[in-house]
NUROMAR-679177 format. One record per residue (C-alpha): x, y, z. Coordinates in Angstrom, 1 decimal, decimal comma. Layout:
residues N
x; y; z
X; Y; Z
...
***
This chain:
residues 322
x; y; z
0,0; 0,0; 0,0
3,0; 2,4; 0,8
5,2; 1,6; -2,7
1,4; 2,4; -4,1
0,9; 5,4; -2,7
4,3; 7,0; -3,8
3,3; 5,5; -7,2
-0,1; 7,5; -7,1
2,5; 10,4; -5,5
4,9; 10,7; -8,5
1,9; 10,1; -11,1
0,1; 12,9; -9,8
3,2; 14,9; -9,9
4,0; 14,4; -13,1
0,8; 15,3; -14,6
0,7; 18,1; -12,9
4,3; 19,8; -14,2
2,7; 18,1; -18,2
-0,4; 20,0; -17,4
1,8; 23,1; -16,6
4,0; 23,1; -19,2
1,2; 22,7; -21,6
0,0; 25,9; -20,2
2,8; 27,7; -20,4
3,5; 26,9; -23,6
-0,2; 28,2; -24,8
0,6; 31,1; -23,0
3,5; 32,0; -25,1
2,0; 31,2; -28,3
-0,8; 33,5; -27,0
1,7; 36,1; -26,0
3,6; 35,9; -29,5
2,0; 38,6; -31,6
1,9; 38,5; -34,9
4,1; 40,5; -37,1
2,6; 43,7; -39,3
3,9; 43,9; -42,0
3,9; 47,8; -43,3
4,9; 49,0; -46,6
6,3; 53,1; -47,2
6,5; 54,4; -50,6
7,9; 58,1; -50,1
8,4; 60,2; -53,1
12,0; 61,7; -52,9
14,4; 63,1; -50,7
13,0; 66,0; -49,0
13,2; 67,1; -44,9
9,4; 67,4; -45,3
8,7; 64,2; -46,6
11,5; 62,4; -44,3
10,0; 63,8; -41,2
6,6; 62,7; -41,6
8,4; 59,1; -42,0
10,5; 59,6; -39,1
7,4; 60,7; -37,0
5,7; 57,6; -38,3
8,0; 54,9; -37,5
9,1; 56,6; -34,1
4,9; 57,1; -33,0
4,7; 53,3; -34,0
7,5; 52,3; -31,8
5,8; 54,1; -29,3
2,5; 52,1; -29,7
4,5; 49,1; -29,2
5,7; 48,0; -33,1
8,7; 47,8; -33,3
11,1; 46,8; -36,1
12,5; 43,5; -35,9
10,2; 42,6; -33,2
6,6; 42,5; -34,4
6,9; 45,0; -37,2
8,6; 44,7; -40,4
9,1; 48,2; -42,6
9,7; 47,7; -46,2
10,6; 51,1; -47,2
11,2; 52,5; -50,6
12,3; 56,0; -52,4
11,4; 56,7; -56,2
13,8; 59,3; -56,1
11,1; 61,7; -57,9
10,8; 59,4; -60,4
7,7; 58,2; -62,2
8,7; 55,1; -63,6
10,3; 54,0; -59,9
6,8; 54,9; -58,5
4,6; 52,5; -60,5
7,4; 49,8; -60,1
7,6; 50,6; -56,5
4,0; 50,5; -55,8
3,1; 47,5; -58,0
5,7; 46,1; -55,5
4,1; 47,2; -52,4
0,6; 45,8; -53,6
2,2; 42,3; -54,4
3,4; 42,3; -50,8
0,2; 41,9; -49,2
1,2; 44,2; -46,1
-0,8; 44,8; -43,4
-1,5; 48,6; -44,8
0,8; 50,7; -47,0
1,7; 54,1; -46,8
2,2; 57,1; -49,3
4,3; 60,0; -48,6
3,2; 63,1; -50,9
1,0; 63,0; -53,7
2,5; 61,7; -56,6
3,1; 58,5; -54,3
-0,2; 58,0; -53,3
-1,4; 58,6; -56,9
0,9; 55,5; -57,7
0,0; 53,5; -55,1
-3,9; 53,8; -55,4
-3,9; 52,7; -58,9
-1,7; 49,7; -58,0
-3,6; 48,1; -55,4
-7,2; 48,6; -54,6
-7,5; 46,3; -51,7
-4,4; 46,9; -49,0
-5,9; 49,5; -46,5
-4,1; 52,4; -47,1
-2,7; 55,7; -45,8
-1,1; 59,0; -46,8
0,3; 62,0; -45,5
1,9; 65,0; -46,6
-0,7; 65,6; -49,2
-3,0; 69,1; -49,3
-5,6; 68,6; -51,1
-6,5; 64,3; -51,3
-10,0; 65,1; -53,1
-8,6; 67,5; -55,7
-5,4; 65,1; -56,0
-8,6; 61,8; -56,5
-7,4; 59,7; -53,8
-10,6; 59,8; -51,7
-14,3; 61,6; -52,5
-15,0; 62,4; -49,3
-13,0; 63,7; -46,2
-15,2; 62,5; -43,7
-16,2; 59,3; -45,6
-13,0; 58,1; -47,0
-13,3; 56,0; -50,2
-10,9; 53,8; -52,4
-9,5; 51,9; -48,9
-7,7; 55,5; -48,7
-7,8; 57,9; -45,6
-4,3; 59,4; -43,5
-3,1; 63,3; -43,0
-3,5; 66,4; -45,0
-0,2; 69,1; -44,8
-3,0; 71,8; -45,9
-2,6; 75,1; -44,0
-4,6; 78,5; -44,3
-3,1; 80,0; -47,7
-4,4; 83,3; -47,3
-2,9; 83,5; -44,0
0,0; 82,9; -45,3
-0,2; 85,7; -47,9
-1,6; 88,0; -44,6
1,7; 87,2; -42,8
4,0; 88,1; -46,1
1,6; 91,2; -46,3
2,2; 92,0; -42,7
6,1; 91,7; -43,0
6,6; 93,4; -46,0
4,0; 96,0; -46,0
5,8; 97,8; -49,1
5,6; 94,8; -51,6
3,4; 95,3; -53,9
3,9; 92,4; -56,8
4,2; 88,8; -55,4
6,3; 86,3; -56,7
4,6; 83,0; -57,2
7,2; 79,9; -57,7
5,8; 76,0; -58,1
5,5; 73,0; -59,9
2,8; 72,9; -62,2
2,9; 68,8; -62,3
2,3; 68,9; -58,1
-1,7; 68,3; -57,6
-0,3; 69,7; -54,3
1,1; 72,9; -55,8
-1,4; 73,7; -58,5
-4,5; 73,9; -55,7
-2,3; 76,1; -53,3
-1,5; 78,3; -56,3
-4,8; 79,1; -57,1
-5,5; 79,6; -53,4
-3,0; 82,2; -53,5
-3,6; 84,2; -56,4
-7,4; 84,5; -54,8
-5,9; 86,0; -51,5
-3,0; 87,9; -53,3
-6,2; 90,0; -55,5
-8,0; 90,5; -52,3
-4,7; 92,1; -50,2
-4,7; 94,5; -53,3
-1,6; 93,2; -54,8
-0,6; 91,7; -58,1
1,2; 88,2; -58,8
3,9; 86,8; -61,5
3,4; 83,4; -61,8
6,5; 80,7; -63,0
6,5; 77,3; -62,7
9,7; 75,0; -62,6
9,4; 70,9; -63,5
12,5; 69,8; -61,9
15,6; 71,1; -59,5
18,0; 71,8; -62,4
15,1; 74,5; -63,5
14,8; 76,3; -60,0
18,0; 78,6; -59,8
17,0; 80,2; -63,3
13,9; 80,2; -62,8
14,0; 82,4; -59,0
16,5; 84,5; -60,1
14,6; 85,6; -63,5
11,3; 85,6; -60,9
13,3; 88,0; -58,3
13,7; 90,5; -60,5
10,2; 91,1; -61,3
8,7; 91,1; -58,1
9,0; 92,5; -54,7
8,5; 89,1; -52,6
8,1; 85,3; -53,4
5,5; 82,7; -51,9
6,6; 79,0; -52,4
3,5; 76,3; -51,5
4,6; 73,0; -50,0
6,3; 72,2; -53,3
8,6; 68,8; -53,1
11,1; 70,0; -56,1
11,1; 73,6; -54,3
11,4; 72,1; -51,2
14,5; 69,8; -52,3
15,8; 72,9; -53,8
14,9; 75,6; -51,0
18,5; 76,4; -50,0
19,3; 77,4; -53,6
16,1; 79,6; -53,6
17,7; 80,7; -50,0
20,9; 81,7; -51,7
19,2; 83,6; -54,2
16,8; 85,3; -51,9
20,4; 86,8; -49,9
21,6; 87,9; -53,6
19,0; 89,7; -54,9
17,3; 91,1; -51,7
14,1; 89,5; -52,5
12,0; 87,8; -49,2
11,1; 84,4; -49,6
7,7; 82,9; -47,6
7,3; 79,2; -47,8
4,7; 77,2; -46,8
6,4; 75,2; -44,7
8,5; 74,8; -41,9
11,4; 73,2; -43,5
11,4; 75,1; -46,1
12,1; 78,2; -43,8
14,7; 76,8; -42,2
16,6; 76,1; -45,9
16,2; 79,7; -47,1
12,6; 81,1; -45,7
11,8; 84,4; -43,5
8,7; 83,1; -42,1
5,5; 81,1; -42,1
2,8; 79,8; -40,6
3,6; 75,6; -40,6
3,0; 72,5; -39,5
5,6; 70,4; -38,1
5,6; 67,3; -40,0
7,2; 64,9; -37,6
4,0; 65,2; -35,6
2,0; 64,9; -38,9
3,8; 61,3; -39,6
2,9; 60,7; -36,0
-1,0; 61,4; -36,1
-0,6; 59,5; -39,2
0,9; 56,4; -37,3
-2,2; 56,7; -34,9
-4,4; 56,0; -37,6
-2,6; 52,8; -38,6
-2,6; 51,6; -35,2
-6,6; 51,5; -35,6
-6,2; 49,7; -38,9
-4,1; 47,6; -37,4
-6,4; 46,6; -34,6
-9,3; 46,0; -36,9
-10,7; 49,6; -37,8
-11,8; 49,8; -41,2
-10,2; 53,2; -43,0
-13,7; 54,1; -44,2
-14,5; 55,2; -40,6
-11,2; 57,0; -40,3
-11,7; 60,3; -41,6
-9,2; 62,6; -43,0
-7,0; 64,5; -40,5
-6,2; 68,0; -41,1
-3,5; 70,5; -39,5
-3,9; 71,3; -36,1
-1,0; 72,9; -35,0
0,0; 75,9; -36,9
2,4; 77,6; -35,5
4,9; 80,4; -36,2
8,2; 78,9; -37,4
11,3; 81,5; -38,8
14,5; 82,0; -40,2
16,5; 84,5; -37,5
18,9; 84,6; -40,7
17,2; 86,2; -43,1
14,7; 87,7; -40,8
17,6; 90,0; -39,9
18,3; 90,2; -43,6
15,2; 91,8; -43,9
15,2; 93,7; -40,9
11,7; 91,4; -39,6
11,5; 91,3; -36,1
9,9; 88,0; -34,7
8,6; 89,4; -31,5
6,7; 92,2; -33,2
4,5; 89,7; -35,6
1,3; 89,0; -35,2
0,4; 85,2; -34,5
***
């Protein structure tokens, strides 16, 4: 009865660690998340453009994806160039990712006609209806929703109105094959006729046709206004330089592009744009269908300038009006 009882003893025992293991082990397997899998077609090299990235990837991390871990980042550049961005995107769609993101216009244009069923997000893009990515900001269509760079164009106008009071002809210097560019133009050359003022208008297709093309603007007009152009933007300190030469003020849209050869403007910061942007594909992620994500817009507009070429210009930052 004893050797029986220590049988019954080391039986029980045993079934007991089995049993425990076995839970352990589903634990684990529980634990283990899956990986997402997230594919980033960005359209050049720009600062504009690579902070919303960076803001994306770094808000991610913070949500608790992180590369190598449970995310996996399959990142590509088309270097401005069409033919990289159908290839590119083509690529992306074959991927089956979890959700793929575009970074400015052009991108998203690519990826949208390449796949029509990976949920999918943008950012750094003004105008999505106007650029036909979605018909509706509030009701996204075409599995297509993320974050809009748009800012108040005719208070952007205001402030160059405000800091150079004298000007009287306005400068007007974009890309005419920017969606983007061509919808901020025409926002501009409505508030530049309602401050009073008159605008020359030249566009530029590329970087090599920015230097001649500023320098032939400068000397027709009194100040410039650049939208959130990517070839301006890539080539915004050779605007900058020219700007110094010729003594002609320069207001971007955009942060960055202040900081490359701007006076002033009233931005966004796009490292917290790439990060709203991440917040939305956390919801995708977690099972929220993009349909009911609506389009974000700016919300924080603030005041960004250049204390270089403010003093150029004899501007005083503490005397504008925010």
């Amino acid at each position: 009865m004893g050797k029986q009882r220590k049988l019954w003893v080391v039986l029980t025992l045993a079934l007991a660690l089995l049993v425990s293991a076995c839970g352990n082990q589903k634990s684990n397997a529980s634990a283990k998340e899956p990986t997402v899998k997230i594919g980033i077609l960005q359209l050049m090299d720009q600062s504009a453009l690579d902070q919303a990235r960076k803001g994306f990837i770094a808000e991610l991390k913070k949500e608790g994806y992180v590369q190598g871990k449970n995310l996996t980042i399959d990142y590509v550049n088309a270097q401005n160039d069409q033919a990289n961005l159908k290839s590119m995107s083509e690529k992306l769609a074959k991927d089956k990712n979890t959700l793929n993101l575009a970074i400015a216009t052009p991108a998203a244009q690519a990826l949208l006609q390449a796949d029509k069923d990976t949920p999918k997000l943008f950012t750094a893009i003004t105008d999505p209806v106007s650029a036909g990515l979605t018909t509706s900001l509030t009701k996204p269509s075409s599995n297509f929703t993320g974050t809009s760079d748009m800012v108040p164009v005719a208070g952007q106008i205001k402030l160059l109105r405000q800091l150079f009071p004298k000007a009287r002809k306005v400068g007007l210097l974009y890309n005419a094959a920017e969606p983007n560019s061509v919808y901020a133009i025409k926002l501009a050359k409505a508030a530049i006729k309602q401050q009073g003022l008159q605008f020359v208008a030249k566009t530029v297709a590329t970087t090599t046709d920015v230097q001649q093309t500023t320098t032939a603007l400068a000397s027709q007009v009194d100040a410039i206004y650049i939208p959130a152009d990517n070839v301006l933007t890539a080539a915004m300190a050779t605007v900058g330089k020219i700007s110094e030469e010729k003594k002609v003020p320069v207001i971007p849209a955009t942060g960055p592009m202040v900081k490359l050869g701007g006076v002033a403007t009233n931005g966004i910061d796009f490292t917290k744009l790439g990060a709203r942007t991440a917040q939305m594909a956390v919801k995708i992620i977690k099972g929220q269908k993009v349909a009911d994500l609506p389009v974000e817009t700016p919300k924080d507009i603030s005041l960004v300038v250049n204390s270089k070429f403010a003093k150029l210009f004899n501007v005083n930052p503490a005397k504008i009006v925010k």
